[in-house]
C-alpha positions as CSV (number, residue, x, y, z in Angstrom):
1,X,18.3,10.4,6.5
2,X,17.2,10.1,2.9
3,X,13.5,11.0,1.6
4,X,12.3,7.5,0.4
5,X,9.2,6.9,-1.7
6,X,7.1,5.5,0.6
7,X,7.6,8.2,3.1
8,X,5.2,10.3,1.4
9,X,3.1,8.1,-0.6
10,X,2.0,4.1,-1.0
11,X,4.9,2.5,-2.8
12,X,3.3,0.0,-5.6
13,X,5.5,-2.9,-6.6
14,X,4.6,-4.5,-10.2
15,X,5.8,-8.3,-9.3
16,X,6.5,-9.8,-12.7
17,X,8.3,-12.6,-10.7
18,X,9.0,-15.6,-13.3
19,X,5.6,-14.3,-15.4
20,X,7.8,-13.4,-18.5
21,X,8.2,-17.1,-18.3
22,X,12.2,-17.0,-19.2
23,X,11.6,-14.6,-22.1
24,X,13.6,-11.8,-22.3
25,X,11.2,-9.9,-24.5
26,X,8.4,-10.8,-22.6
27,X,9.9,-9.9,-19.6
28,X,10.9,-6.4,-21.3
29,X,7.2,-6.0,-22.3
30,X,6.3,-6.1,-18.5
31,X,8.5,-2.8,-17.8
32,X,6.5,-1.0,-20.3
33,X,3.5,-2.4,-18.7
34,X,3.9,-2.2,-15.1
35,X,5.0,1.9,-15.8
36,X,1.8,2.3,-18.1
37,X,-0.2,1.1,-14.9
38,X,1.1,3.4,-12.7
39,X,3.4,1.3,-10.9
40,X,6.6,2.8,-8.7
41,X,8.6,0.0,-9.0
42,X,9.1,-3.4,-11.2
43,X,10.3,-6.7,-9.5
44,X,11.9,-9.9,-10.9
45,X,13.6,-12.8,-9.4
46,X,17.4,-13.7,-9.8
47,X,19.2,-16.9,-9.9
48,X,21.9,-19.1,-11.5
49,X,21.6,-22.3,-12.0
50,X,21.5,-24.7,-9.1
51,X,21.3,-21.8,-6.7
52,X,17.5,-21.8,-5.3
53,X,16.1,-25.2,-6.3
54,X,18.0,-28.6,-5.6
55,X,17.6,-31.5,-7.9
56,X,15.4,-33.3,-5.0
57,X,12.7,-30.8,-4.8
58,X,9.2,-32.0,-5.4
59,X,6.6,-30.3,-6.9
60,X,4.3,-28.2,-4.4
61,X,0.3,-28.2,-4.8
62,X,0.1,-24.9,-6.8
63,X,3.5,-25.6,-9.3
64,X,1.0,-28.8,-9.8
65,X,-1.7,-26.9,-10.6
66,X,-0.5,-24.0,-13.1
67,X,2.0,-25.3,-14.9
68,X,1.6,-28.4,-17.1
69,X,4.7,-29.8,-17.8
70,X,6.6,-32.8,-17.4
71,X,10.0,-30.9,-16.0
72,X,10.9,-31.4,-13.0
73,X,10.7,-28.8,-10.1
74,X,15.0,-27.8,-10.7
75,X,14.2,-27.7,-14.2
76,X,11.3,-25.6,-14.1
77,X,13.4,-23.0,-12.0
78,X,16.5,-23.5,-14.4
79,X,13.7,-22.9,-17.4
80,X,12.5,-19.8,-15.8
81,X,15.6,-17.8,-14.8
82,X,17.2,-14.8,-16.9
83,X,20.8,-14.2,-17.8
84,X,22.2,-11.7,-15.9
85,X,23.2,-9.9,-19.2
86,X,19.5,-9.9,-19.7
87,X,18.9,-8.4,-16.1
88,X,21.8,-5.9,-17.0
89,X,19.6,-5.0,-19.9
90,X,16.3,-4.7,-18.4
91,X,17.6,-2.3,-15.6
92,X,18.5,-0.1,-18.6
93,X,15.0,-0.1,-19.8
94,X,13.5,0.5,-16.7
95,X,15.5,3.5,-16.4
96,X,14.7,4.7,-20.1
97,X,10.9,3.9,-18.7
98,X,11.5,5.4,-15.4
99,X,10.3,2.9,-13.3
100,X,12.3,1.5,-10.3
101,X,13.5,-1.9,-11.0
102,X,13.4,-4.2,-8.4
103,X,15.0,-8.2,-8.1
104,X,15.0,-10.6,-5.5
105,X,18.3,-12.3,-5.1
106,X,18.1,-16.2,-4.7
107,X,21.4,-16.9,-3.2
108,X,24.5,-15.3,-2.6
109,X,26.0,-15.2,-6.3
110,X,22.6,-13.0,-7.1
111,X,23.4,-11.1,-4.5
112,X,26.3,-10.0,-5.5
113,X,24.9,-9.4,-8.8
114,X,21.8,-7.2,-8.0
115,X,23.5,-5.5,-5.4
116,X,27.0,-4.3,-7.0
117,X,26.4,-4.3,-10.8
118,X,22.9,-3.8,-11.1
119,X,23.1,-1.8,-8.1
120,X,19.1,-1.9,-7.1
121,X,18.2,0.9,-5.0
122,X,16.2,-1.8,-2.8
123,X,17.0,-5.4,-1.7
124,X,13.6,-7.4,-1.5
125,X,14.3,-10.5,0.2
126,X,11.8,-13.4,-0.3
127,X,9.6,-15.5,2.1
128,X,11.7,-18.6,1.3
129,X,14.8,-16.7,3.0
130,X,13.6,-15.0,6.4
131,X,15.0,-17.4,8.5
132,X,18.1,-17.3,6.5
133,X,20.5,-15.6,9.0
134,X,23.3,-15.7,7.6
135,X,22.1,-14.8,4.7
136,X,20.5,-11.6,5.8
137,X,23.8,-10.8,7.3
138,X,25.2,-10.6,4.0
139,X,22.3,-8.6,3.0
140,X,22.8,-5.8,5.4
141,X,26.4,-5.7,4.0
142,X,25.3,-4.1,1.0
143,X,23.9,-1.1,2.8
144,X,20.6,-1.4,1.2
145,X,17.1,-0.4,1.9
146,X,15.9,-4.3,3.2
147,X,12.0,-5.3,2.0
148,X,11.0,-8.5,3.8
149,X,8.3,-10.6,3.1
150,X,7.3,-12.8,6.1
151,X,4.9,-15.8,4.6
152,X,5.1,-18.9,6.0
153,X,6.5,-17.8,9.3
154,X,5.8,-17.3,12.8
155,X,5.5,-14.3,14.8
156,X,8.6,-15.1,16.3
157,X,10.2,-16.1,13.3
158,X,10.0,-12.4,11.8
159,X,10.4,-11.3,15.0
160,X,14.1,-13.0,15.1
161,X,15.0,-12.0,11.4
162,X,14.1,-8.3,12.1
163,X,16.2,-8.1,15.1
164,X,19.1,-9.6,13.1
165,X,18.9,-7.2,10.6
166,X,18.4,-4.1,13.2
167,X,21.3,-5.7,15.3
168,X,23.9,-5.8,12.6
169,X,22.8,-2.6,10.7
170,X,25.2,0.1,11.9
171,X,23.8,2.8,9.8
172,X,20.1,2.1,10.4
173,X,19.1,0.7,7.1
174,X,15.3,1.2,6.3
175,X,13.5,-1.7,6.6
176,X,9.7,-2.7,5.0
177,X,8.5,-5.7,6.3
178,X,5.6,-7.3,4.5
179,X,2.7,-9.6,5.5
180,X,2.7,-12.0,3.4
181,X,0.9,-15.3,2.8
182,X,2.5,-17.8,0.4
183,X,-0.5,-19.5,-1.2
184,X,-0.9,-19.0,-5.5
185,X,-3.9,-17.4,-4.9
186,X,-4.4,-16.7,-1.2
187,X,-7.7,-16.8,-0.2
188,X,-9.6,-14.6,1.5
189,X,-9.8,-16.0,4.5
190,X,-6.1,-16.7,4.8
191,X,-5.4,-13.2,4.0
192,X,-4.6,-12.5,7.6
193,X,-5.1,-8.2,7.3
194,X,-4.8,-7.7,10.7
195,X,-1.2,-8.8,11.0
196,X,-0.2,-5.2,10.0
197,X,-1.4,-3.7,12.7
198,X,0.4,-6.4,14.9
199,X,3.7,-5.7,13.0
200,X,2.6,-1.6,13.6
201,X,2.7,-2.4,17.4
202,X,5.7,-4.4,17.6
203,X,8.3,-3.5,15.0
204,X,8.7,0.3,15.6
205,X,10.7,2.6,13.0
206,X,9.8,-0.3,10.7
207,X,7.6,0.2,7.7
208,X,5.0,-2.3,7.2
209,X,3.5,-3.5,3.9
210,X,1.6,-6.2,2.2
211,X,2.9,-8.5,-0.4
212,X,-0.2,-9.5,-1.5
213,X,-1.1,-12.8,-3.7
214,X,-5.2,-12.7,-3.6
215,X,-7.2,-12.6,-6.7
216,X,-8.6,-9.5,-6.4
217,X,-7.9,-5.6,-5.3
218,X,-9.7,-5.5,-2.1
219,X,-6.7,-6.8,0.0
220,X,-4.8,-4.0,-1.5
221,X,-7.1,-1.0,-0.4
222,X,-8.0,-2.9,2.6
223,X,-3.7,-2.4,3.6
224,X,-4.0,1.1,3.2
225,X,-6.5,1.8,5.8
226,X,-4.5,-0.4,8.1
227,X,-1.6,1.7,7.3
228,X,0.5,-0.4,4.6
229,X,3.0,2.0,3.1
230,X,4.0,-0.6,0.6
231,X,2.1,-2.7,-1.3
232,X,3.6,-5.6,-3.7
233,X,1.0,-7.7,-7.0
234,X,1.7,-10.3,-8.8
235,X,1.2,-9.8,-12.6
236,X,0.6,-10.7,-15.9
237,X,0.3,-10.5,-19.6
238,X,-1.8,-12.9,-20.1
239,X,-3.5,-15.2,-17.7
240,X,-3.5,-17.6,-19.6
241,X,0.6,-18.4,-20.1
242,X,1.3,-22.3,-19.0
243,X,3.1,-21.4,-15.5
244,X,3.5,-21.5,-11.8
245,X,1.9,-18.0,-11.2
246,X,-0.1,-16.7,-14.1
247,X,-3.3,-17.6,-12.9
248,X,-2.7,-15.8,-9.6
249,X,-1.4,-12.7,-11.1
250,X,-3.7,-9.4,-12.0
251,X,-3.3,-9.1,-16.2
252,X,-2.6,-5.4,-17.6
253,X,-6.4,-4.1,-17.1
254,X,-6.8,-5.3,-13.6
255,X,-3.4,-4.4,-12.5
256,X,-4.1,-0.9,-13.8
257,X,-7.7,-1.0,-12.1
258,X,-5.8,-2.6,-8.7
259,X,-3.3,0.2,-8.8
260,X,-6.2,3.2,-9.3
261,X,-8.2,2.0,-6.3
262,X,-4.8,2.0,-4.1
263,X,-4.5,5.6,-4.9
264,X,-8.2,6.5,-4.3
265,X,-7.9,4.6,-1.2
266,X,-4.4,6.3,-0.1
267,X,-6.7,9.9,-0.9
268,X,-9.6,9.0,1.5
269,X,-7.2,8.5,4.2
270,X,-6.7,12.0,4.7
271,X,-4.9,13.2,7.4
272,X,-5.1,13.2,11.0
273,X,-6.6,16.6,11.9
274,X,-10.3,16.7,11.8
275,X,-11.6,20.1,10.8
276,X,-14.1,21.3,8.1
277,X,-12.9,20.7,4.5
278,X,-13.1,24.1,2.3
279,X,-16.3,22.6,0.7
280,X,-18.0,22.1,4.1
281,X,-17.1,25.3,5.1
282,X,-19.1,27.0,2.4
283,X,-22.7,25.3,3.3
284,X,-22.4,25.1,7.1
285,X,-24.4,28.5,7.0
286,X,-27.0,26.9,5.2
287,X,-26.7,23.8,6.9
288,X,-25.9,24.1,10.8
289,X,-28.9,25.3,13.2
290,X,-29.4,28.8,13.9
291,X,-31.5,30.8,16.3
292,X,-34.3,32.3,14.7
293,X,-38.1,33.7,15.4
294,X,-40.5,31.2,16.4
295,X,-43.0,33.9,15.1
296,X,-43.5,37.4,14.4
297,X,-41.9,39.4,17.1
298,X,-42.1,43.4,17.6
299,X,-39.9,45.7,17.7
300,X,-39.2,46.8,21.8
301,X,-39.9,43.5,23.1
302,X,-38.2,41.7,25.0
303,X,-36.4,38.1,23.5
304,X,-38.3,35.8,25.8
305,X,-37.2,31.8,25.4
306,X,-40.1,30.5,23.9
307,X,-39.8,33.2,21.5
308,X,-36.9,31.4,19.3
309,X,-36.5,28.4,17.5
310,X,-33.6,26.5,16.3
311,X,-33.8,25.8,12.5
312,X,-31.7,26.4,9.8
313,X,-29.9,28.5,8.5
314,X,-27.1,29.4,11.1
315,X,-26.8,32.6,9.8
316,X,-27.3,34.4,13.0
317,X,-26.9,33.9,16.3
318,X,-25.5,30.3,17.2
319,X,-27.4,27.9,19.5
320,X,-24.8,28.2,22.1
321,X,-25.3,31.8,22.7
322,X,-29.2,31.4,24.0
323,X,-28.2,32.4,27.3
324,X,-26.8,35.6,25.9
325,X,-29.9,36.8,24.4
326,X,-32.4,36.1,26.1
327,X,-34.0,38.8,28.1
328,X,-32.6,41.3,25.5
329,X,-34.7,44.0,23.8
330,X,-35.8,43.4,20.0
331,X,-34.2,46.5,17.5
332,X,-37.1,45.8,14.7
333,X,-39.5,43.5,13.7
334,X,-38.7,39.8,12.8
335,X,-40.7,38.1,10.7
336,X,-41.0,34.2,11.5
337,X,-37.9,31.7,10.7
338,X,-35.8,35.1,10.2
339,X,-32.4,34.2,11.6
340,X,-31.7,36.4,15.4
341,X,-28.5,38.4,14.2
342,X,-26.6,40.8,16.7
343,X,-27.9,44.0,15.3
344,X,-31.4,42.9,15.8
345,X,-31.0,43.1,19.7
């Protein structure tokens, strides 16, 4: 099977989601950004008009909250959506910028889109579609990498979705699935960490990840040490843009801050083998216990127990050899603290 990013090292997803507010150039401007922080990937949204949000959709707390403006909830989404000649466009830059470039698909025209002319290496599919069945049927069609966030669900919800997607994939498609908790900004409490390692224990061959919408960094390096291989922010240029997200999303500065302390993090895991690292190495002589003399002791004597003492530095005889040489006749003189070497005895 194909090397993918994550197999090596923590995958970082830049989500720009609808932050470049329907602007193409903003939108472009977030490429550039997301690369300069150190970001794998870049991720948008895709959609057509009339394809996500009905006309009867009301308003949720947080759309309430972050965006003033008298539109209603279909034409806020229709307001926020790129062309997908604008999409076409930003894929290009992304490339020049070599970053991956990443869109969620919001319906089966998008789909189609993303999947065969944009041709993303990876299909992330959004909370709002996990128990979408039929539509993640269509998904595994395209033979894509599958990245599933699982907010708002239950246990057996994802549980169902992932089966359908494992069940109908004949090729094995690689599948993250992220824990995810759709509040704009989640908070701490509500985080819910732990759900990784439950996803660890029942999803096997799966990679798990964290799609993560909390104001700070912490959740992020906290993932890693719970063995997240993928980790998706929210982002911004400026937090203070009149929208849905903005507020919940890390600006420039803390994004690249966010993304620094992922990689420090992913360093301090290590490996699995404990052994001495090269630095440790050079001061356990100077640092381990040694056998040594308790006091002077003369040359012909015998090493009697109450003769050494264990102190630093290990340069001689180990501790665990006490039995060895005890008993044994003294070649010269040793002054007291002077390590017990084999050619003394």
């Amino acid at each position: 099977m194909k090397n993918f990013p994550w197999d090596k090292n923590i995958y970082i997803i830049a989500e720009a989601g609808v932050n470049h507010n329907g602007n193409f150039y903003l939108a472009k401007k977030m490429i550039k950004k997301a690369k300069d922080a150190g970001a794998d990937a870049i991720k948008f949204q895709t959609w057509v008009e009339g394809e996500l949000t009905g006309k009867y959709t009301k308003k949720i707390g947080y759309v309430k909250r972050n965006f003033k403006t008298k539109l209603s909830r279909y034409e806020i989404t229709n307001k926020l959506a790129l062309s997908f000649k604008e999409f076409e466009k930003l894929k290009k830059y992304s490339q020049k910028c070599k970053i991956d470039f990443l869109t969620t698909p919001c319906g089966e025209i998008s789909l189609n889109f993303i999947a065969d002319i944009l041709k993303v290496p990876y299909i992330k599919i959004g909370s709002s579609f996990l128990n979408n069945l039929s539509f993640l049927k269509k998904v595994i069609k395209k033979n894509r990498p599958i990245l599933l966030s699982t907010g708002m669900s239950s246990f057996d919800e994802v549980a169902k979705s992932i089966k359908t997607i494992k069940s109908k994939s004949k090729k094995n498609i690689p599948l993250v699935v992220f824990q995810c908790t759709s509040e704009y900004p989640c908070s701490a409490d509500n985080m819910n960490l732990n759900v990784i390692k439950t996803y660890k224990k029942h999803f096997k061959n799966t990679i798990i990840g964290l799609s993560d919408h909390s104001l700070g960094g912490e959740a992020g390096v906290a993932s890693v040490a719970l063995g997240a291989k993928v980790i998706e922010k929210h982002f911004t240029l400026n937090k203070k843009f009149n929208g849905p997200d903005h507020i919940a999303s890390l600006d420039f500065k803390e994004l690249f801050e966010f993304i620094k302390s992922i990689r420090t993090a992913e360093k301090m895991m290590g490996s699995f083998i404990k052994k001495p690292t090269i630095s440790e190495k050079k001061i356990i002589p100077q640092t381990r216990i040694g056998i040594v003399a308790k006091k002077e002791l003369k040359k012909g004597s015998l090493l009697k127990l109450s003769d050494i003492a264990f102190k630093r530095p290990a340069t001689g005889f180990s501790m665990n050899k006490v039995d060895n040489i005890v008993g044994k006749k003294i070649k010269r003189n040793l002054k007291k603290d002077e390590p017990i070497k084999r050619r003394h005895i």
